[in-house]
N, CA, C and O atoms as CSV, one atom per row, in Angstrom:
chain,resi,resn,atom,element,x,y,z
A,1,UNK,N,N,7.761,-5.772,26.304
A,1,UNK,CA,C,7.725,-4.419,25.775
A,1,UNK,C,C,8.176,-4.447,24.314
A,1,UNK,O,O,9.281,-4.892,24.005
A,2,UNK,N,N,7.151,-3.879,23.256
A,2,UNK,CA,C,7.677,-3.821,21.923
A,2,UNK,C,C,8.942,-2.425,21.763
A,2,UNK,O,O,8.899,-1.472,22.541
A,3,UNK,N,N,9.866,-2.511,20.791
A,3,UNK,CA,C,10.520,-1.706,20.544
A,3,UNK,C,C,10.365,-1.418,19.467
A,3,UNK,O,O,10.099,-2.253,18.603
A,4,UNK,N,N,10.538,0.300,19.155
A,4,UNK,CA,C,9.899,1.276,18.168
A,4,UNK,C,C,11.050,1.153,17.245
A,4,UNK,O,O,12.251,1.326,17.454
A,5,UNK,N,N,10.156,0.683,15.760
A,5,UNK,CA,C,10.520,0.437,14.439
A,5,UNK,C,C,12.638,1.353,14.295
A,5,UNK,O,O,13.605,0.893,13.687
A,6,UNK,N,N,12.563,2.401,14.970
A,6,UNK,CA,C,13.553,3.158,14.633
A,6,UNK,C,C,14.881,3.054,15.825
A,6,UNK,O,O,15.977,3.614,15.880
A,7,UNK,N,N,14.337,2.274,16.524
A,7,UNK,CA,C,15.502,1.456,18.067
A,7,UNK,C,C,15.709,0.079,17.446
A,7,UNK,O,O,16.377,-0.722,18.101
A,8,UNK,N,N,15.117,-0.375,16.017
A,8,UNK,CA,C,15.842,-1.271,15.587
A,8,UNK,C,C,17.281,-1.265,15.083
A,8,UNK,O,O,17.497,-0.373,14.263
A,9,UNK,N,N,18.515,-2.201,15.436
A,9,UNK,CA,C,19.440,-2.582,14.377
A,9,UNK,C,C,19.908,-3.179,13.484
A,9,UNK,O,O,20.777,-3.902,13.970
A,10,UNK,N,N,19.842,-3.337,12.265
A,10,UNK,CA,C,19.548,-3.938,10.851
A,10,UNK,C,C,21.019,-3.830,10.566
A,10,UNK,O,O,21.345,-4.734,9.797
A,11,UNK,N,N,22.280,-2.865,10.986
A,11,UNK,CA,C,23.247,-3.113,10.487
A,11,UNK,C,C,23.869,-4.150,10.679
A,11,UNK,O,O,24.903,-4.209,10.014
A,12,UNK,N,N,23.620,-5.220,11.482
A,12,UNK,CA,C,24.381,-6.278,10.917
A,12,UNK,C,C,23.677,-7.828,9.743
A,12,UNK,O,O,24.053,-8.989,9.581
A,13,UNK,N,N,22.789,-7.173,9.298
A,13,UNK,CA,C,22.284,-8.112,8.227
A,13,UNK,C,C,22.969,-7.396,7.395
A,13,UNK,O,O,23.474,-6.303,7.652
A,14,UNK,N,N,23.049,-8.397,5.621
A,14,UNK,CA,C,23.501,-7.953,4.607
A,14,UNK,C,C,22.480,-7.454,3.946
A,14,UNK,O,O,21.448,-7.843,4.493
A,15,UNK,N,N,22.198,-6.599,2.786
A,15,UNK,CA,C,21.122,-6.147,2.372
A,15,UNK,C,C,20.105,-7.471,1.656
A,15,UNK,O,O,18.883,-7.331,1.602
A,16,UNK,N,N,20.661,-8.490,1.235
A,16,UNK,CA,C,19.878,-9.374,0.768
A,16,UNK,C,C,19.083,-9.707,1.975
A,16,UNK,O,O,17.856,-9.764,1.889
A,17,UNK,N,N,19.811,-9.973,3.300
A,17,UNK,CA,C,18.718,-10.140,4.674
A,17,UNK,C,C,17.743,-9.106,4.784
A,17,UNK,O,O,16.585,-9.458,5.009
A,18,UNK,N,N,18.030,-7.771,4.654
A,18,UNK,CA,C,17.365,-6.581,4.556
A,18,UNK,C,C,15.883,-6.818,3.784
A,18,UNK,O,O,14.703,-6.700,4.115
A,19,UNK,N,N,16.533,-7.176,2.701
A,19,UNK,CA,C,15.607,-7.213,1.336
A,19,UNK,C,C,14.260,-8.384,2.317
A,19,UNK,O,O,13.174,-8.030,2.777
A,20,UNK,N,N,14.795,-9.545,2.342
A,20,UNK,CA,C,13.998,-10.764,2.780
A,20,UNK,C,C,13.217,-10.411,3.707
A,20,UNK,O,O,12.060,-10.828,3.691
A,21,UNK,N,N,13.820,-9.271,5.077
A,21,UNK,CA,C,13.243,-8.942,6.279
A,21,UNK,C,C,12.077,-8.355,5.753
A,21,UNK,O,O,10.968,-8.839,5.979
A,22,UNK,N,N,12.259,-7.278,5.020
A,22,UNK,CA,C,11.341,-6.700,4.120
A,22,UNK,C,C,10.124,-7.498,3.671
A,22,UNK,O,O,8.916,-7.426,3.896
A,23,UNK,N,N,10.568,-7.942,3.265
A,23,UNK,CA,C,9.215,-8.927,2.107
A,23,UNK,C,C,8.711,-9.955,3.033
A,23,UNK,O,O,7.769,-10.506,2.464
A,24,UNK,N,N,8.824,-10.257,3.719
A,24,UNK,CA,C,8.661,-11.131,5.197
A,24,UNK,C,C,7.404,-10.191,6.008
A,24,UNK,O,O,6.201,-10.433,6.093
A,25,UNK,N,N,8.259,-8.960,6.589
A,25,UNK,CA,C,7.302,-8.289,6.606
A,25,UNK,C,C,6.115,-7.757,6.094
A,25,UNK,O,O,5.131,-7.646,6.825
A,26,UNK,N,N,6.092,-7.383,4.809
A,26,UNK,CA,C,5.166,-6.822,4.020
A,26,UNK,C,C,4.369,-8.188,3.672
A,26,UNK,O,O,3.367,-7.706,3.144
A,27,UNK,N,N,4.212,-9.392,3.643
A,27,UNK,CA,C,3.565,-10.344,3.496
A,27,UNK,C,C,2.766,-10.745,4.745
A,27,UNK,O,O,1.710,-11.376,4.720
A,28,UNK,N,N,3.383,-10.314,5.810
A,28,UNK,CA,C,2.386,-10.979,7.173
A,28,UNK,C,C,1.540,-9.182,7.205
A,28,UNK,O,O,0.609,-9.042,7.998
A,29,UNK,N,N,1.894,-8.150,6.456
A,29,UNK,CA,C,0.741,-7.758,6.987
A,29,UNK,C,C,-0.502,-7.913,5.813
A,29,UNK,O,O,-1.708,-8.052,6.012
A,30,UNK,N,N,0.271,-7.833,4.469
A,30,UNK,CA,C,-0.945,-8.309,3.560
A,30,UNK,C,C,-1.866,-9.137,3.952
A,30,UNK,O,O,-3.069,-8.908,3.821
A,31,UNK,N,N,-1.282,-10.390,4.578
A,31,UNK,CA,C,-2.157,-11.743,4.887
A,31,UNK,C,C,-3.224,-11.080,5.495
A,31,UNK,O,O,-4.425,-11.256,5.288
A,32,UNK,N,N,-2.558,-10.126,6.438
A,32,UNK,CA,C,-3.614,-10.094,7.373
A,32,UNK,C,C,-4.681,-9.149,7.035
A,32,UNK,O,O,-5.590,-9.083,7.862
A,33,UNK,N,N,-4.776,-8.300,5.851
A,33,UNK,CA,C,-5.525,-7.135,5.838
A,33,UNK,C,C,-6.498,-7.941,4.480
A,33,UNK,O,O,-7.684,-7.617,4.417
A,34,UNK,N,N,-6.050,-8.794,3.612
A,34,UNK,CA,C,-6.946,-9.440,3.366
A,34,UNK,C,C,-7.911,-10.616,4.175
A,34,UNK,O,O,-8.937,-11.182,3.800
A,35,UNK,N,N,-7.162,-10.723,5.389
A,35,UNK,CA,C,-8.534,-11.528,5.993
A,35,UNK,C,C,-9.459,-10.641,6.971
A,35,UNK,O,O,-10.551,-10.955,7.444
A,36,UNK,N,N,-8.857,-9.654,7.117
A,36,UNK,CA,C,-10.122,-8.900,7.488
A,36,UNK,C,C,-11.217,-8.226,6.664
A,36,UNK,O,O,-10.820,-7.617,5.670
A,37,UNK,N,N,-12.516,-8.234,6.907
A,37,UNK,CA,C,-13.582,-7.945,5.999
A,37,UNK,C,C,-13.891,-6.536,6.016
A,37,UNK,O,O,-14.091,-6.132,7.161
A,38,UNK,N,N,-14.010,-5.533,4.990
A,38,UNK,CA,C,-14.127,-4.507,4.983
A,38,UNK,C,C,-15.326,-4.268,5.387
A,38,UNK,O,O,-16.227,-5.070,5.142
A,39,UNK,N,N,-15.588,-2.899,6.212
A,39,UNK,CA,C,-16.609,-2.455,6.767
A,39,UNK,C,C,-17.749,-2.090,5.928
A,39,UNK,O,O,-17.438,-2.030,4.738
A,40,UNK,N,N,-19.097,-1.801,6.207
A,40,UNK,CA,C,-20.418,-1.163,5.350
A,40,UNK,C,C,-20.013,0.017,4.734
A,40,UNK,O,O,-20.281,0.393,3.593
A,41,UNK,N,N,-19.324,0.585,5.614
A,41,UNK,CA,C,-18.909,2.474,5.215
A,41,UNK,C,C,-17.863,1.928,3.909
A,41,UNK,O,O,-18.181,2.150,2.740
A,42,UNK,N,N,-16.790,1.311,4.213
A,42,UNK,CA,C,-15.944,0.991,3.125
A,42,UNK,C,C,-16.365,0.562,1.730
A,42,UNK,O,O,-16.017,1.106,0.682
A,43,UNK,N,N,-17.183,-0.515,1.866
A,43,UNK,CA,C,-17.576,-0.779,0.675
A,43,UNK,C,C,-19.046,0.208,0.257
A,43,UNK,O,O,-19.439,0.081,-0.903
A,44,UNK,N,N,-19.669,0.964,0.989
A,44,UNK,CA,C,-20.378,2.001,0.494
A,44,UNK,C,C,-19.508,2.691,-0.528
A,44,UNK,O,O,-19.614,2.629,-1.753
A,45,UNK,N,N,-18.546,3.422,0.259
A,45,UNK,CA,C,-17.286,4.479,-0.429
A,45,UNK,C,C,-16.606,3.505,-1.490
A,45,UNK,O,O,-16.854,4.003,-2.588
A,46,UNK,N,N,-16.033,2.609,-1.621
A,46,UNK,CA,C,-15.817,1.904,-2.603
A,46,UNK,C,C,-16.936,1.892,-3.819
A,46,UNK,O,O,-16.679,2.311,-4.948
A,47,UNK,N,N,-17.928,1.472,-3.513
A,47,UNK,CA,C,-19.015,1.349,-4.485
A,47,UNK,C,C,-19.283,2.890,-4.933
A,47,UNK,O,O,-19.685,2.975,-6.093
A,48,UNK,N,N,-19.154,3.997,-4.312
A,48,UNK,CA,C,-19.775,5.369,-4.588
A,48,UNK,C,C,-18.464,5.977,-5.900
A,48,UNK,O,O,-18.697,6.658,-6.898
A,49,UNK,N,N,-17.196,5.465,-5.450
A,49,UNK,CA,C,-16.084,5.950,-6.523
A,49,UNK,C,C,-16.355,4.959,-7.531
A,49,UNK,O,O,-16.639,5.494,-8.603
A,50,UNK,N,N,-16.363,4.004,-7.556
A,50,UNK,CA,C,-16.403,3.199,-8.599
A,50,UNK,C,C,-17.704,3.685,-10.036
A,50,UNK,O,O,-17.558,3.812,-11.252
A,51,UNK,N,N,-18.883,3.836,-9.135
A,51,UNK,CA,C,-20.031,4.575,-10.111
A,51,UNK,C,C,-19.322,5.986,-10.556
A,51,UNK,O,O,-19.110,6.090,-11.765
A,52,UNK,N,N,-19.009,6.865,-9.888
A,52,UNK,CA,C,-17.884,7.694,-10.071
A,52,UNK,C,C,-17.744,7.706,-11.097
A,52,UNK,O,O,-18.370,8.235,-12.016
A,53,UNK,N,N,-16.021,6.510,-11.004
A,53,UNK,CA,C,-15.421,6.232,-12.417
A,53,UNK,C,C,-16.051,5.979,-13.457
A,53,UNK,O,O,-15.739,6.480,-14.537
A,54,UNK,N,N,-17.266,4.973,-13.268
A,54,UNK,CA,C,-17.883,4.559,-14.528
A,54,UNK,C,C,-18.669,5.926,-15.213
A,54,UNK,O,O,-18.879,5.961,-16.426
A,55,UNK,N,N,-18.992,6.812,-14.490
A,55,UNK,CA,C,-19.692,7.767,-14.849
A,55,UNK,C,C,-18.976,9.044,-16.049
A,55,UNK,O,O,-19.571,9.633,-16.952
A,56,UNK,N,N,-17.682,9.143,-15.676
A,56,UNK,CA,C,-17.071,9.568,-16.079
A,56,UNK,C,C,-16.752,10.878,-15.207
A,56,UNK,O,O,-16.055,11.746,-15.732
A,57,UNK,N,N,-17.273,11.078,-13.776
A,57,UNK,CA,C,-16.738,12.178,-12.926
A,57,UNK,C,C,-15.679,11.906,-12.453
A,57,UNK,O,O,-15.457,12.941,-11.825
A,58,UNK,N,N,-14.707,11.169,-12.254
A,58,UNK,CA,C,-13.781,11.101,-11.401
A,58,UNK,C,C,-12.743,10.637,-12.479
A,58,UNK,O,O,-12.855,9.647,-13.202
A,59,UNK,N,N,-11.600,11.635,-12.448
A,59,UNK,CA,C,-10.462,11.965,-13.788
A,59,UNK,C,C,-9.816,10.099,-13.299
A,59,UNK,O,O,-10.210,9.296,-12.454
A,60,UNK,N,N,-8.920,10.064,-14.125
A,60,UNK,CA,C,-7.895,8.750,-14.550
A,60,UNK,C,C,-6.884,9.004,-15.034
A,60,UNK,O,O,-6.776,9.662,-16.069
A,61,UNK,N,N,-5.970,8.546,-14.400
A,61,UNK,CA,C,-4.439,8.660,-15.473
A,61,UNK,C,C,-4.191,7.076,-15.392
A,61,UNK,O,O,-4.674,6.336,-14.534
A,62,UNK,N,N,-3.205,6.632,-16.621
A,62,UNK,CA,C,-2.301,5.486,-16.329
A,62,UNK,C,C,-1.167,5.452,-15.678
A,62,UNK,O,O,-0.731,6.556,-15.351
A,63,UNK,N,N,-0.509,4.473,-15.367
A,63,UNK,CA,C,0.618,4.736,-14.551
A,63,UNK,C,C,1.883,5.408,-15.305
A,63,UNK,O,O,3.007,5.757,-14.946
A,64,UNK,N,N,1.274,5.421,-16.336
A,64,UNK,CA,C,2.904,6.569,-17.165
A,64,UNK,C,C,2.168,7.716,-17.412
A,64,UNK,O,O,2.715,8.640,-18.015
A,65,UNK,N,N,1.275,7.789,-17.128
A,65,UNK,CA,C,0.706,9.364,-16.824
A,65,UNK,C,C,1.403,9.851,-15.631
A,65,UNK,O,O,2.185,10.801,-15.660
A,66,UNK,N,N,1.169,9.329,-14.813
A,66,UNK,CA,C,1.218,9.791,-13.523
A,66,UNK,C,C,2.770,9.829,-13.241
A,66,UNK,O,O,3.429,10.781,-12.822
A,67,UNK,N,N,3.134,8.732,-13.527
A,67,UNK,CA,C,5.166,8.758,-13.347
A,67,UNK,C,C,5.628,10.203,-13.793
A,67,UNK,O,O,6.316,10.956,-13.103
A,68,UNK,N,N,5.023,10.536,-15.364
A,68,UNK,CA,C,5.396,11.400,-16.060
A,68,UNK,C,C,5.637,12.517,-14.790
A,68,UNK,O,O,6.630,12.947,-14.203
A,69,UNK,N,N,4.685,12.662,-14.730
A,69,UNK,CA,C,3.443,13.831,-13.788
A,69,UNK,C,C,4.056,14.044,-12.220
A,69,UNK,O,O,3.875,15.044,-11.525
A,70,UNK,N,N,4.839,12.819,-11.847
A,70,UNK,CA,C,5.753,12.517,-10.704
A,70,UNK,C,C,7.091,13.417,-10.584
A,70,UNK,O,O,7.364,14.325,-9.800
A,71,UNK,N,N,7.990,12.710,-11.881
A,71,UNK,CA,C,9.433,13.142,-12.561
A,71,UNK,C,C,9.506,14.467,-12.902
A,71,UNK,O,O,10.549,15.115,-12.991
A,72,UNK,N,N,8.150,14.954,-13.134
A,72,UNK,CA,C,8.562,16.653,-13.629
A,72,UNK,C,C,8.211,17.311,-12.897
A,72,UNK,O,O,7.759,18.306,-13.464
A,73,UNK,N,N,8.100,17.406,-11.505
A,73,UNK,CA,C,8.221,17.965,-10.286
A,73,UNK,C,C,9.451,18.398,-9.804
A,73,UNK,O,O,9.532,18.906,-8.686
């Protein structure tokens, strides 16, 4: 039986274990979502924003646009 993310106990690692558990984690699922192959629909929709962007319909910020745009909320 798996146990739900929030019936975990982490208080007895130190946060550097924390940190590692972390990045441990977030790496086995990357691995895995790059070896799966994106679907027809996906890369349709991928390809349809991208002409999009190039077109000039679909707005853009940089990421200090957007921080800005974040912080003054």
């Amino acid at each position: 039986m798996t146990k739900s993310p929030s019936s975990l106990d982490f208080s007895g690692l130190s946060v550097a274990e924390r940190i590692l558990l972390a990045q441990q984690l977030w790496e086995s699922v990357h691995s895995q979502a790059e070896s799966e192959p994106l679907s027809d629909a996906q890369k349709s929709e991928l390809d349809r924003r991208w002409k999009a962007f190039e077109a000039g319909e679909m707005p853009a910020a940089n990421w200090f646009e957007v921080k800005q745009q974040l912080l003054s909320r």
